[in-house]
C-alpha positions as CSV (number, residue, x, y, z in Angstrom):
1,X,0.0,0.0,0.0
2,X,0.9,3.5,-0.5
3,X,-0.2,6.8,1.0
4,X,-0.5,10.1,-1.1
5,X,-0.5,13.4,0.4
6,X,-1.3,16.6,-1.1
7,X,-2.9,20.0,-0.2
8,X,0.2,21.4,1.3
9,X,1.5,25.3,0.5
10,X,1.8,29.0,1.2
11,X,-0.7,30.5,3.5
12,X,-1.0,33.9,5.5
13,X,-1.2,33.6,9.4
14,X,-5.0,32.7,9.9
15,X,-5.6,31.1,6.7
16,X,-7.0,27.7,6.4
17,X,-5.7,24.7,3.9
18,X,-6.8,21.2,3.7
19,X,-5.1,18.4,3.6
20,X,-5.6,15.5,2.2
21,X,-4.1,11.4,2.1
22,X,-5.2,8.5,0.3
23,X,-4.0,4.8,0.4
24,X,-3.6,2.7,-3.0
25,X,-2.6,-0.5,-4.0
26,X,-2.8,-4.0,-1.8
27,X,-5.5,-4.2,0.8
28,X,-4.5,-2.8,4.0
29,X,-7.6,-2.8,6.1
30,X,-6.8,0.9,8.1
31,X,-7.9,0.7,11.5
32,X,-6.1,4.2,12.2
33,X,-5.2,7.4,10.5
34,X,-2.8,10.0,11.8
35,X,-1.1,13.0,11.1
36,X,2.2,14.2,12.2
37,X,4.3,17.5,11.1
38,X,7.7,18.1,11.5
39,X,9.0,21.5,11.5
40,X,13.0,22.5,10.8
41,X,15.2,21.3,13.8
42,X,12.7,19.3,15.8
43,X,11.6,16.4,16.2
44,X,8.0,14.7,14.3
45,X,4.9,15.3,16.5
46,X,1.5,14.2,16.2
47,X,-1.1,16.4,15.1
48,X,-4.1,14.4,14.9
49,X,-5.8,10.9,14.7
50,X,-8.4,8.7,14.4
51,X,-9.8,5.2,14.4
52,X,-12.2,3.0,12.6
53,X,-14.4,3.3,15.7
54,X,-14.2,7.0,15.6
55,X,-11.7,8.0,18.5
56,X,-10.5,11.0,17.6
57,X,-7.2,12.7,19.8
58,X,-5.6,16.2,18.9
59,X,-2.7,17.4,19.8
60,X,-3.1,20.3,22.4
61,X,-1.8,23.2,20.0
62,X,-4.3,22.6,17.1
63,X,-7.5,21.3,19.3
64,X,-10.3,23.5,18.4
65,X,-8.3,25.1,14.5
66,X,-7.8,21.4,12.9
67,X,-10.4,18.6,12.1
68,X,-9.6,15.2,11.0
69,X,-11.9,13.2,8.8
70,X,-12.0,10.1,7.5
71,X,-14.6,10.0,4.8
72,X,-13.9,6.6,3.4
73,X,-11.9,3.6,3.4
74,X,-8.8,5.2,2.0
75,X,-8.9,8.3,2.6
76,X,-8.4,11.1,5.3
77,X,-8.4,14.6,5.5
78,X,-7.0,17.5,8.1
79,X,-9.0,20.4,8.1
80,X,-6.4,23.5,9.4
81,X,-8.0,26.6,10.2
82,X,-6.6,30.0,11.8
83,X,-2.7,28.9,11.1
84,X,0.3,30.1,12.7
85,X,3.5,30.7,11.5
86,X,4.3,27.7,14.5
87,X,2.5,25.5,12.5
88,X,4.6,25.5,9.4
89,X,6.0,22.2,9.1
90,X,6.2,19.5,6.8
91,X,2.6,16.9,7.5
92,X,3.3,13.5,7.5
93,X,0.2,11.0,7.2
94,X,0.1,7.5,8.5
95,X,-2.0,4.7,8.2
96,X,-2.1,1.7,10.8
97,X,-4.1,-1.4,9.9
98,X,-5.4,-4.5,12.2
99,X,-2.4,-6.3,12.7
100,X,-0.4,-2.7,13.9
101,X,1.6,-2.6,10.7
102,X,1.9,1.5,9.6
103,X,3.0,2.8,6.8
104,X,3.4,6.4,6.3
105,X,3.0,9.0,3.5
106,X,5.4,11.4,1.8
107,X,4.9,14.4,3.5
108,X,3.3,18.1,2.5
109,X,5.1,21.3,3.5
110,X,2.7,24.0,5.1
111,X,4.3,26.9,5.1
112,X,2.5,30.1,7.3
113,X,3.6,33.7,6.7
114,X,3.6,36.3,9.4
């Protein structure tokens, strides 16, 4: 299977981009999205995730600005509203199936100007 991100770019501080990831090729059952970022000089953090049951966690710097959905089998979207320069960063989506294999995406940038 392979994951395919897009919907990264430019934005002004308090702007709002979507992004979006979608799984192709074998079967891989996802029980779990996530999505991570990684901005220069630090480490990869989670953003956002959510199961096949519907759990949904956020991190505590995007709770109430970014939405994850998960409108179909292979597919899941982060909704980012009201960005901050802070959350420039280069997303990273993952997908995690029954048997706790994960296999992750190529990564978007998001850049947010000041």
């Amino acid at each position: 299977v392979q994951l395919q991100a897009s919907g990264g770019g430019l934005v002004q501080a308090g702007g709002s981009l979507r992004l979006s990831c979608e799984a192709s090729g074998t079967a891989f059952s996802v029980v779990a999205w996530g999505w991570y970022r990684q901005a220069p000089g630090k480490q990869r953090e989670m953003v956002a995730t959510i199961s096949s049951r519907g759990n949904i966690n956020y991190a505590d710097s995007v709770r109430g600005r970014f939405t994850i959905v998960s409108d179909a089998k292979n597919t899941v979207h982060l909704e980012m509203n009201s960005l901050k320069p802070e959350d420039t960063a280069v997303y990273y989506c993952k997908a995690v199936n029954r048997l706790g294999s994960a296999v992750w995406g190529q990564g978007t940038l998001v850049t947010v100007s000041s």
